[in-house]
N, C-alpha and C positions, 0 to 999 in steps of 0.2 A: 205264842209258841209257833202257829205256824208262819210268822215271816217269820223266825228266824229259821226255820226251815228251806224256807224261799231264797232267802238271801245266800244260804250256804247251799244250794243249789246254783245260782247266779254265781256262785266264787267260784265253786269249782270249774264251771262252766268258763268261765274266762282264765281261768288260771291253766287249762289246757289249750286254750286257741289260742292263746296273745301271742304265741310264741311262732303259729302256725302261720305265715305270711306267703302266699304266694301269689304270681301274677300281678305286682304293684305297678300301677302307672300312674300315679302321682307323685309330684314332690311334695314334699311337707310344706318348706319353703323354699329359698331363690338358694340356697347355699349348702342342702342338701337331696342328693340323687340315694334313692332307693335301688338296691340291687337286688333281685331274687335267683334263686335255685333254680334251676331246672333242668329236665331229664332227657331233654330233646337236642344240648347241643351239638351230641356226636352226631348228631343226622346232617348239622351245617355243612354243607357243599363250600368251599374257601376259595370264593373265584372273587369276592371283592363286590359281592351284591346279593341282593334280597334274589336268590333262585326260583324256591319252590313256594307255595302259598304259606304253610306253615312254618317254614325255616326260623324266623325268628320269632314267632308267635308265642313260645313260653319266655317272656323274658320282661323286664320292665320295661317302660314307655315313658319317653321324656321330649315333649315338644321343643324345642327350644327357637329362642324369640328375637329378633332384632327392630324395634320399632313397636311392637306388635305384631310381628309377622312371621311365622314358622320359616326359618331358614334351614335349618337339619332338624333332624328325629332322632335320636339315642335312644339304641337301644342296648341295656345291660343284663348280663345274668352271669353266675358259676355254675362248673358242674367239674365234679373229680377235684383236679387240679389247675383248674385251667380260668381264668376269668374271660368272658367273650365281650366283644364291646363291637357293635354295627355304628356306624355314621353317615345315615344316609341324606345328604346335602343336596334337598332337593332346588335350592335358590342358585347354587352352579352347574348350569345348563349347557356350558359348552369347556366343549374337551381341549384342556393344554395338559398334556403329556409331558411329565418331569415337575412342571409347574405346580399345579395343585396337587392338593397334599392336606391331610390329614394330623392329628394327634391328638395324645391319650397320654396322659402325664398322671402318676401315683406315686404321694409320698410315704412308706410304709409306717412310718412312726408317726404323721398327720400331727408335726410338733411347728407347723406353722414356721418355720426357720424364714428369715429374711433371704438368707442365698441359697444356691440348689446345692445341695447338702447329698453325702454320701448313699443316705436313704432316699431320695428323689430319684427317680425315672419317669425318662418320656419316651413314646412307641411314636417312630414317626412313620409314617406311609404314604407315598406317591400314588399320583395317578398313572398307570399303564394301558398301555395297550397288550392284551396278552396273546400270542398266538398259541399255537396248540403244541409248538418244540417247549414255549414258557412254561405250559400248562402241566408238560408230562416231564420236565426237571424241575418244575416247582419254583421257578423264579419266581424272587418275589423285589420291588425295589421301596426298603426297605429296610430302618435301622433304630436302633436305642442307644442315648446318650443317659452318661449317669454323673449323677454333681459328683462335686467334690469338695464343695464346702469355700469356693474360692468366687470373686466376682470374675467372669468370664463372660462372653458374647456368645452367643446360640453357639456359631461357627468352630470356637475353641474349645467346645466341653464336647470332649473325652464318648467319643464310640465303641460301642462293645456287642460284641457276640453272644446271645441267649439262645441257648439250646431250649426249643419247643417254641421260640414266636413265632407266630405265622400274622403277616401284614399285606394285605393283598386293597389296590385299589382300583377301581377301573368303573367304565360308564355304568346304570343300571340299563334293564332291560322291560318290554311289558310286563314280567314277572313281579315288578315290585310295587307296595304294598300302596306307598302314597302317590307318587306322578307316574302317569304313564311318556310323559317326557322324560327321554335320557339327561341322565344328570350323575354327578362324580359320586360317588358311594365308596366304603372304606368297613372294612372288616379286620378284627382283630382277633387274634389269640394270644393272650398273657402267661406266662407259665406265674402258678404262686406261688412256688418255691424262690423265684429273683425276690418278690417284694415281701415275701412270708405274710401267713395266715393272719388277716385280721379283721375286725366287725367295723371297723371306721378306720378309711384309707382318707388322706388326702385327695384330693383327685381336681384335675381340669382338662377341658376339653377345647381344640378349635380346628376348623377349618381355614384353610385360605385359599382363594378363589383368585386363580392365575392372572384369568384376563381383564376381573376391576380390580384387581391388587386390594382387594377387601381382605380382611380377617373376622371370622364370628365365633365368638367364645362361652362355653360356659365357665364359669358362672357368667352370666350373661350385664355384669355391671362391670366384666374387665372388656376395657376396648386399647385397642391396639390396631398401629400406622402401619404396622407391617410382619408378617411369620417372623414371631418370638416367643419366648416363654416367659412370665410373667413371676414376680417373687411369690413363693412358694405360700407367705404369711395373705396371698390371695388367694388361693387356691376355696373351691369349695371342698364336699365330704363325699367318698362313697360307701354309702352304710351299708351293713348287712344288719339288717331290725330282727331278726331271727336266730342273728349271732351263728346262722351255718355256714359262713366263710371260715369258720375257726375250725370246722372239719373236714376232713374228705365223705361229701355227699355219698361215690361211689362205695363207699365202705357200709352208708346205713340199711337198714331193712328199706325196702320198698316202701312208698309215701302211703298206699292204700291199707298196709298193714299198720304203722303208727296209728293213721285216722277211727281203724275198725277196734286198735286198743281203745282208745281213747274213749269212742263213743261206748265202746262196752262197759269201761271206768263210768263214765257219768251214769248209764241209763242204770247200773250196778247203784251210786250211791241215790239215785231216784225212787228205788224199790226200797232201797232201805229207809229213807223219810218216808214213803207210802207205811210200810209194815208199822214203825215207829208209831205214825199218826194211829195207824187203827186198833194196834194193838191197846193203846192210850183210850180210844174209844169204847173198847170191849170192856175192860178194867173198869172207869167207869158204870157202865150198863151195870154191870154185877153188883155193883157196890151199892147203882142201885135198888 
């Protein structure tokens, strides 16, 4: 009797954390990126690089590889409405301006489509030089193309205007987290109202590196001769494991008030198996 006491102790007990996912920095495997929640990404400064020590610090961590070799760092998370995605590329060490450039590509339906498809988007972002006129009009260069379901060339698929992106690129500073060498770094804000609420996006990512005319991509088994996007039925996933991309975070109670139910629930059904066992023991005695 008392494992089954145990055991439904252990159920409960996971059946309220499994769902509790924060701070992921691993991938499962090569063709899924974990996203988490967090509370900290109004505090991002949107200059196009890792500013302050903690700026990106609530967020998943995803090394990403070419050879064996960390050539950028992804980092992703949501909060409110907004999905944030950093790309800090630290294998491009020197500055070509217009050149290098960024992208963040999300299929919202993740139906694997052979062409880029109505539901595909890609966030594309330059590297700039920003002065401080840029800074205080908010220039940013650039822009999001959206499929249409036709075979087209990067070049001829359709540009559009998204109220609430913010795409800013430019060198890092000592501030940032992995090189203290300048190197191209890319910051994004997604609005998720374009790709709507979902726990498993399509998703890919790459850089391209002006002065080798390199490209490095995740999933990191797409390779490409030169800045393209690749078909969609290659893309990998960006999950939400906790399924809180499906709501507006800003809307919930505060994460320390869930945790303090939660545990209250368990240590609640803990007493009550205590009581159970003993009262079971006294009965007993007597009977003795």
């Amino acid at each position: 009797m008392r494992k089954i006491y145990f055991i439904l102790i252990i159920f409960l007990f996971t059946s309220f954390f499994s769902n509790q996912i924060y701070g992921i920095n691993k991938i499962n495997d090569e063709k899924n990126i974990l996203i988490t929640k967090s509370n900290s990404m109004k505090d991002v400064n949107f200059d196009g690089k890792w500013t302050f020590y903690k700026e990106w610090k609530q967020t998943s961590w995803n090394p990403i590889k070419s050879d064996e070799n960390i050539v950028f760092h992804l980092r992703t998370a949501h909060q409110g409405n907004f999905i944030y995605v950093l790309i800090d590329n630290i294998s491009d060490t020197n500055k070509n301006i217009g050149s290098d450039r960024a992208i963040v590509c999300i299929d919202s339906k993740n139906n694997k489509s052979e062409f880029f498809d109505n539901d595909d988007y890609c966030f594309i972002v330059q590297l700039e030089e920003r002065s401080f006129i840029d800074m205080l009009f908010n220039k940013e260069d650039s822009f999001v193309i959206h499929g249409d379901s036709q075979v087209k060339s990067f070049e001829e698929l359709e540009k559009i205007k998204v109220k609430g992106f913010v795409g800013i690129g430019t060198m890092s500073d000592k501030e940032d987290k992995y090189s203290a060498v300048p190197h191209a770094s890319y910051e994004f804000k997604i609005p998720i109202e374009l790709v709507r609420r979902s726990n498993n996006y399509g998703f890919y990512v790459n850089v391209f590196d002006g002065n080798s005319d390199v490209v490095y991509s995740w999933p990191e088994n797409i390779k490409l001769k030169s800045f393209d996007i690749p078909s969609p039925l290659l893309w990998g996933n960006l999950i939400s494991p906790d399924k809180s991309l499906l709501k507006n975070s800003e809307s919930e109670p505060a994460d320390f008030v869930i945790l303090f139910v939660m545990i209250s629930v368990i240590v609640l059904a803990i007493l009550i198996v205590i009581f159970i066992i003993f009262k079971k023991r006294i009965s007993k005695g007597i009977k003795n």
